[in-house]
FIGU-86856 format. One record per residue: residue number from 1; residue in three letters; chain; x, y, z of N, C-alpha, C in turn. Coordinates in steps of 0.05 Angstrom, whole numbers. Layout:
% residues N
- NUM,ala,A,X,Y,Z,X,Y,Z,X,Y,Z
...
This chain:
% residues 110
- 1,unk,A,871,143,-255,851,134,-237,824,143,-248
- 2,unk,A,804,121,-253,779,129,-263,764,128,-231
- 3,unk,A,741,135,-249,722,141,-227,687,129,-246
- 4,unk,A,673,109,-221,651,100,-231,629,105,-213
- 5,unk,A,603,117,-223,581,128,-205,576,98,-188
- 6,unk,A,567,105,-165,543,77,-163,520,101,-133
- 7,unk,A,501,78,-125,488,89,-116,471,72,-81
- 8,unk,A,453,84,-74,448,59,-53,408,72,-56
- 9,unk,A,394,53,-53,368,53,-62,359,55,-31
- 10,unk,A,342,72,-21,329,78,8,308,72,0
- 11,unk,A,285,58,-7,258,58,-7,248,53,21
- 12,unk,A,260,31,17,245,10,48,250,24,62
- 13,unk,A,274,38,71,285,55,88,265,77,100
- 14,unk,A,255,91,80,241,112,80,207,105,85
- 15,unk,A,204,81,68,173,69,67,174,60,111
- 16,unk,A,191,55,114,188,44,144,186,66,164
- 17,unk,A,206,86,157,198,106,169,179,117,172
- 18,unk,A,155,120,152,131,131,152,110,98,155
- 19,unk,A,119,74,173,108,57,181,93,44,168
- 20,unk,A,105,42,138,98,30,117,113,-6,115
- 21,unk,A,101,-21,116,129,-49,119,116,-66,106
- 22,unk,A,97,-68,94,84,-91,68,91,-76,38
- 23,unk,A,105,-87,24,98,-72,-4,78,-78,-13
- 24,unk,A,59,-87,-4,32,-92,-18,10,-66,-13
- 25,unk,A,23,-49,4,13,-27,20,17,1,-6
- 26,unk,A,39,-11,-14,45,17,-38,34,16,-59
- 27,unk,A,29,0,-70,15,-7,-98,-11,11,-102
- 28,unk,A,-29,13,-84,-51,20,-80,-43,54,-82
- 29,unk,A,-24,63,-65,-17,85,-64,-6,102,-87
- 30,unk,A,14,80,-107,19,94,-127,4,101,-159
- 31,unk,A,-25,73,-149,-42,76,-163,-61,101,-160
- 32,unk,A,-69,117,-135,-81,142,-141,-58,168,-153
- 33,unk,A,-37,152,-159,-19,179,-170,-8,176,-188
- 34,unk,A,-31,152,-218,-29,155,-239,-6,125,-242
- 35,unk,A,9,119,-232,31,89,-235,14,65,-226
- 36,unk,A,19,47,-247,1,25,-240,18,7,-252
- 37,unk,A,24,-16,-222,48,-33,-225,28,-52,-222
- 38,unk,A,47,-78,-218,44,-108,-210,48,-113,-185
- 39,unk,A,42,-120,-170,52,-135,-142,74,-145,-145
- 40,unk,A,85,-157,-168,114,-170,-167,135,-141,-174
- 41,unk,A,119,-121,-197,139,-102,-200,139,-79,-173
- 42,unk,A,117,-77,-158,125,-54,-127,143,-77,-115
- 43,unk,A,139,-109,-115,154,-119,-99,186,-114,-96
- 44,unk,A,197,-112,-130,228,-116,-146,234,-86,-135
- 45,unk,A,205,-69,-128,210,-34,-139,231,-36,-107
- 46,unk,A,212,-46,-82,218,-43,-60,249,-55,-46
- 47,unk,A,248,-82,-54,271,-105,-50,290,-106,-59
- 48,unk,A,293,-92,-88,315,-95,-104,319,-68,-108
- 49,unk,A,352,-66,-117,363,-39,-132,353,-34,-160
- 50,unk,A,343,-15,-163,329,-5,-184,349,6,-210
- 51,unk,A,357,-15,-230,369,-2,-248,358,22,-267
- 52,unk,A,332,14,-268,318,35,-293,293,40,-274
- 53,unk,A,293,69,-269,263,81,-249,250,110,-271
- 54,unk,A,222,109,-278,215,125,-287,218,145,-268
- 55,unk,A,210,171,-287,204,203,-269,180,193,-262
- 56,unk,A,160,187,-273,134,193,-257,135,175,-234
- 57,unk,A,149,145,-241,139,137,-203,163,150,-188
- 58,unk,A,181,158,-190,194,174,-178,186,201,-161
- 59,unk,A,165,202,-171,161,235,-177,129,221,-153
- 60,unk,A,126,198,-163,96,193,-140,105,177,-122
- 61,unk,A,135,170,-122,145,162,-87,149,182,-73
- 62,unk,A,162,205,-83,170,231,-66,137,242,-56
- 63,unk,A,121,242,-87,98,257,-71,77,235,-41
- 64,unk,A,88,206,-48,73,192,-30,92,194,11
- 65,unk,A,111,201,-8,132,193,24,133,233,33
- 66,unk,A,128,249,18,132,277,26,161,280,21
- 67,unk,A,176,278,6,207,267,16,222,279,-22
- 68,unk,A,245,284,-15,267,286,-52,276,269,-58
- 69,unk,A,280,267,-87,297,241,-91,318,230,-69
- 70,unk,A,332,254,-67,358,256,-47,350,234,-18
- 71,unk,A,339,237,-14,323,221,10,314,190,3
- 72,unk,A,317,183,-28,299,153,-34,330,134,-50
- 73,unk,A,349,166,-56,370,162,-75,395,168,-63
- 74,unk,A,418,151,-55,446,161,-39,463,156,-68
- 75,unk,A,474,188,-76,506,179,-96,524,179,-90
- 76,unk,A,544,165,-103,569,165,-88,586,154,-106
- 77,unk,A,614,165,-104,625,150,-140,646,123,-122
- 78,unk,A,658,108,-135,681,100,-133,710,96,-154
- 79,unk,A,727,110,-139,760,96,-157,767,73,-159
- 80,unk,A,781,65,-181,788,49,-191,813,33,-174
- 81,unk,A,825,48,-153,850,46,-135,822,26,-111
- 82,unk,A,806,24,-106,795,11,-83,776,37,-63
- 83,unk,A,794,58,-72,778,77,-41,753,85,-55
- 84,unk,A,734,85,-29,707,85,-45,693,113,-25
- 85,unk,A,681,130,-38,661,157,-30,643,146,-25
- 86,unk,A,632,127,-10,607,123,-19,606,102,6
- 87,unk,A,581,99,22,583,78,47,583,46,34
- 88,unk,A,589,30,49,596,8,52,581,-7,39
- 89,unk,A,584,-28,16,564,-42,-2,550,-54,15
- 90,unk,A,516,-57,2,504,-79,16,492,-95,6
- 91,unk,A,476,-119,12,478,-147,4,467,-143,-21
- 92,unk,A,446,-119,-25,432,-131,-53,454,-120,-75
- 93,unk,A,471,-92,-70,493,-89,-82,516,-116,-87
- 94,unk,A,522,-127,-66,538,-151,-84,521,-172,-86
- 95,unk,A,495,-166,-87,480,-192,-105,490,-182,-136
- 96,unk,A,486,-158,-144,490,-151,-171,517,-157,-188
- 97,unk,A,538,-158,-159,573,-169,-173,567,-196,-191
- 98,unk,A,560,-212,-177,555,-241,-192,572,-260,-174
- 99,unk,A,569,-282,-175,587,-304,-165,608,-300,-169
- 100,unk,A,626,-316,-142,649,-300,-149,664,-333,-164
- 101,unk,A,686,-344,-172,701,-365,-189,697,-381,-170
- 102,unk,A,695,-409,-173,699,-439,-157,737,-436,-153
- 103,unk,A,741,-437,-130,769,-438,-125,779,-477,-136
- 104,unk,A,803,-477,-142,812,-510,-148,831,-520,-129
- 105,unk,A,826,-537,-108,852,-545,-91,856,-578,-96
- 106,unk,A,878,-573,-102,891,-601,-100,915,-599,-105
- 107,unk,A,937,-633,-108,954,-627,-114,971,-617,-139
- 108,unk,A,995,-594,-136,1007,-584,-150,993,-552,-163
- 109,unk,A,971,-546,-146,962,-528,-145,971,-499,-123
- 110,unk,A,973,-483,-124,975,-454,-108,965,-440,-93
């Protein structure tokens, strides 16, 4: 039985809590702490799972939200058998699976 990391991305989560709900609101913010994105890249930063995140905007979300990685970042591994450590996938997580096969029905088919 292997075992594969995965993870669950809280931004929005955390950005809402502190009554933050436009990502156009953070840009500005991470720009006095030296990160200077695009409106499309805070958009991908906020909306999407973050495969590759620098330390420094990491390091100027925690200092913008008061907050640890631990709080912006959930780990959790899963086995190869199905049982999974880790809460329940969500949509942008199986956006990342991919399509799943065109099924074929007709006759002499299964």
């Amino acid at each position: 039985m292997s075992r594969s990391v995965g993870y669950t991305w809280k931004l929005r989560q955390v950005m809402a809590t502190h009554g933050l709900w436009k990502t156009s609101d953070l840009g500005p913010l991470l720009a006095q702490r030296g990160v200077t994105l695009s409106a499309a890249q805070v958009y991908r930063l906020v909306a999407k799972v973050p495969e590759r995140l620098s330390l420094r905007t990491l390091a100027a979300l925690c200092d913008i939200f008061s907050c640890t990685p631990d709080e912006l970042i959930e780990i959790g591994t899963i086995t190869t058998n199905g049982d999974e450590d880790r809460p329940a996938r969500t949509a942008a997580d199986l956006a990342t699976i991919g399509r799943p096969k065109r099924a074929r029905v007709g006759p002499g088919t299964q």
